[in-house]
RODO-2510 file (C-alpha; in nm, 4 decimals, decimal comma):
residues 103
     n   res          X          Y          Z
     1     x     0,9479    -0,3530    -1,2090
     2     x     0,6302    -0,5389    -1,1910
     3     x     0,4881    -0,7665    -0,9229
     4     x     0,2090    -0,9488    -0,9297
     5     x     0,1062    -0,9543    -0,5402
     6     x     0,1825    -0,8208    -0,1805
     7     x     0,3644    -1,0694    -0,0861
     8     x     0,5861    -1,0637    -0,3950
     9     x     0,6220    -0,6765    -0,3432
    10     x     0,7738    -0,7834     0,0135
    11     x     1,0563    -1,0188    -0,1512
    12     x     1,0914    -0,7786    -0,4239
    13     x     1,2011    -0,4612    -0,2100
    14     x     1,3835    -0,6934     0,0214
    15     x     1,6260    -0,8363    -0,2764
    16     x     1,6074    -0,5113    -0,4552
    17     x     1,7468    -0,2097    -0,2791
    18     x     1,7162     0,0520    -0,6060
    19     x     1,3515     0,1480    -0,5636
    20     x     1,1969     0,4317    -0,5275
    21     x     0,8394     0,4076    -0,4809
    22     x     0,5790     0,1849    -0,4472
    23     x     0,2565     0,2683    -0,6413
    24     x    -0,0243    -0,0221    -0,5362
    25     x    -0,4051    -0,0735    -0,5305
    26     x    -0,6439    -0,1656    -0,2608
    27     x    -0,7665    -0,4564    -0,4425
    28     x    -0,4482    -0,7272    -0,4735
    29     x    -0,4131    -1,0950    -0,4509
    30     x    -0,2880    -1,2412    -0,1145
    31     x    -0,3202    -0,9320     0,0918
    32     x    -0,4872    -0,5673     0,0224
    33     x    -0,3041    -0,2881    -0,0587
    34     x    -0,3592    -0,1405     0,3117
    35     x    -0,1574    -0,5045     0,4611
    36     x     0,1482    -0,4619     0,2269
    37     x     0,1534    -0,0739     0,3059
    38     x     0,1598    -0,1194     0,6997
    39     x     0,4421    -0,4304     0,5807
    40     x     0,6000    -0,1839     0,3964
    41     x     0,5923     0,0792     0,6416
    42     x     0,7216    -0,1471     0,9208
    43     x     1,0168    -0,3442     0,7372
    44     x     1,1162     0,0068     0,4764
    45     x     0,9932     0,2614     0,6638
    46     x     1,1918     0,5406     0,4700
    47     x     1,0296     0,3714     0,1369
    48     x     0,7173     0,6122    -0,0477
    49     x     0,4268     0,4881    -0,1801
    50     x     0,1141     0,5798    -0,3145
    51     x    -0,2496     0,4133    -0,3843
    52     x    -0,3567     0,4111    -0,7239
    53     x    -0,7044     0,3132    -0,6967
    54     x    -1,0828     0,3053    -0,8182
    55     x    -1,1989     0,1484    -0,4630
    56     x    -1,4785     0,3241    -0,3308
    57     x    -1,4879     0,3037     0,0503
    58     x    -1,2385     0,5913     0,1958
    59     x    -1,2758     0,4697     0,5706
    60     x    -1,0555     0,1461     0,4487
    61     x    -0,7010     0,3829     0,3263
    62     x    -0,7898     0,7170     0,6287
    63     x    -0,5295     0,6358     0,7454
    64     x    -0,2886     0,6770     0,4674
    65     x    -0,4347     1,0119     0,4029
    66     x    -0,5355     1,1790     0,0900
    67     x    -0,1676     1,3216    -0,0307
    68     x    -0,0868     0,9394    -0,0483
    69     x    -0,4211     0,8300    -0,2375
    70     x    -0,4566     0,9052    -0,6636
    71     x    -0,8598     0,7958    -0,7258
    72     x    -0,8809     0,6195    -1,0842
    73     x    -0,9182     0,7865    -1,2823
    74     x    -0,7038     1,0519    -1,3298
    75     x    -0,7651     1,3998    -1,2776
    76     x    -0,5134     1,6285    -1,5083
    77     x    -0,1795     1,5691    -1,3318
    78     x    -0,2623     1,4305    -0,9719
    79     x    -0,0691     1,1254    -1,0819
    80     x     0,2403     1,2996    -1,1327
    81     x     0,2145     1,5862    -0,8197
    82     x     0,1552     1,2893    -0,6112
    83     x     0,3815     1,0923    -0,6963
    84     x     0,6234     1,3706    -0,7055
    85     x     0,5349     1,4636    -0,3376
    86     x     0,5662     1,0882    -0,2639
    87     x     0,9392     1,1435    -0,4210
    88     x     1,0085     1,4382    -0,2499
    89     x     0,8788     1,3105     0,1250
    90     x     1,1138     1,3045     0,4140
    91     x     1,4560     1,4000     0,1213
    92     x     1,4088     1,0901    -0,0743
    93     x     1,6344     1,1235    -0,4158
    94     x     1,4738     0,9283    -0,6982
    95     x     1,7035     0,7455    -0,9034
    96     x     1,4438     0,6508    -1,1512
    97     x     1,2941     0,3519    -1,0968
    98     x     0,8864     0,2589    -0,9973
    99     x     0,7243    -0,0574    -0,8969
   100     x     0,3563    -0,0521    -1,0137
   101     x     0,1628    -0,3544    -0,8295
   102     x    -0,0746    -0,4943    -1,0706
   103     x    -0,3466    -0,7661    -1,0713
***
């Protein structure tokens, strides 16, 4: 599934109870990536996600923490350990479905 903003993210996951992760950039429409992640945290708290991102200044996602952060572009297969540990975090079961945020 496919959004194209924070704030669609939010009614997304709140209609849509089958996802699994949330893969988002800092750059967005409506809201950063950092907004909809505390959102996120504080209304799906068990939900994973990870930043997919080319932004440059760290300070603005410390506190999401590298393990959560995959720097565009790729580096051999960050995307899919991260996003695997993502998966994995705190026993969640994947049942095979991602929503990418794009712009």
């Amino acid at each position: 599934m496919e959004v194209g903003s924070g704030g669609a993210a939010l009614d997304l996951l709140s209609r849509e109870a089958s996802v699994d992760l949330v893969m988002l950039d800092f750059a967005m429409p409506g809201m950063n990536g950092m907004d909809l992640a505390r959102q996120m945290q504080s209304k799906f708290p068990t939900l994973p996600f990870v930043f997919v991102t080319g932004y440059v200044d760290n300070s603005a996602l410390e506190e999401i923490g590298d393990a959560r952060i995959i720097k565009k572009p790729f580096v051999g297969d960050e995307l899919a350990i991260k996003v695997q540990a993502a998966l994995n975090e705190g026993g969640h079961r994947s049942r095979g479905k991602v929503v990418p945020l794009s712009r």
